[in-house]
N, C-alpha and C positions, 0 to 999 in steps of 0.2 A: 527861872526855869522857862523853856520857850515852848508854845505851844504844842509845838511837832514832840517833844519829850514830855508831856503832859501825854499826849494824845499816846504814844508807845507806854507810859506809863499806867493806862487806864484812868486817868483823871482825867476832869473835866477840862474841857480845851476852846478856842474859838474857831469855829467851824469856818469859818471868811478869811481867818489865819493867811500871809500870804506864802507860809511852808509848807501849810498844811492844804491850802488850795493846791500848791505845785504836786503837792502828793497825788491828791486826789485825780488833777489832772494827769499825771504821767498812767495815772491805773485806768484812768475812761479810755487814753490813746494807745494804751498797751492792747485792752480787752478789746479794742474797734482793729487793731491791727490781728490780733491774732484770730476774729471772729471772719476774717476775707480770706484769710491763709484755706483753701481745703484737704478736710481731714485726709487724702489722697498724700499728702504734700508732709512727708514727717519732719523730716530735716529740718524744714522751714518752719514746724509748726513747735517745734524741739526749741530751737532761736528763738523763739517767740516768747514760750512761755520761762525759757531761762531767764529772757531779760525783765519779765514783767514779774516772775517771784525773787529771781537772786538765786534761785537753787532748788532742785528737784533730783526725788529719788531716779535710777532708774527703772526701764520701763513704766511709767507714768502716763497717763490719760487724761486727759483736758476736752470735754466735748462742747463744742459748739451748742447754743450763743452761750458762753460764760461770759458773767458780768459780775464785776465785786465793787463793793463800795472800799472806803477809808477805815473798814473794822477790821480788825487782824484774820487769818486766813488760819483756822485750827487744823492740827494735824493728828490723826488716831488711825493707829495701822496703815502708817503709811499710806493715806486718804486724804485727799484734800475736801472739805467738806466748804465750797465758799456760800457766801455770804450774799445772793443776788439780790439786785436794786429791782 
């Protein structure tokens, strides 16, 4: 089992993993790119957080500075409730 599927699976993983670092990193440069976008700017800021979850309801909200770590992102009534560092 590889780290990155430990880590999705809720087991213990190695946090220096170099899958599981690229995770981490694509989520630091996602949350730094979409934290410049302004909330003026929908379209862009629509882009943004599509590519940083993979998928969102619509009408959706993401306010400025969101920051999430490498723990999963829970979802209740359609609310994103993350996880900030």
């Amino acid at each position: 089992m590889t780290e990155l599927e430990k880590l999705d699976a809720g087991l213990e993983y190695d946090f220096w993993d170099e899958g599981v670092n690229s995770r981490k990193l694509h989520a630091i440069k996602g949350c730094a790119k979409l934290n410049r976008i302004p909330v003026t700017e929908d379209t862009a800021r629509e882009a943004a957080v599509r590519q940083l979850f993979g998928s969102v309801w619509s009408n959706f909200t993401v306010l400025p500075a969101f920051n999430c770590d490498n723990r999963k992102i829970f979802m209740w009534e359609k609310i994103f409730l993350p996880i900030i560092m």
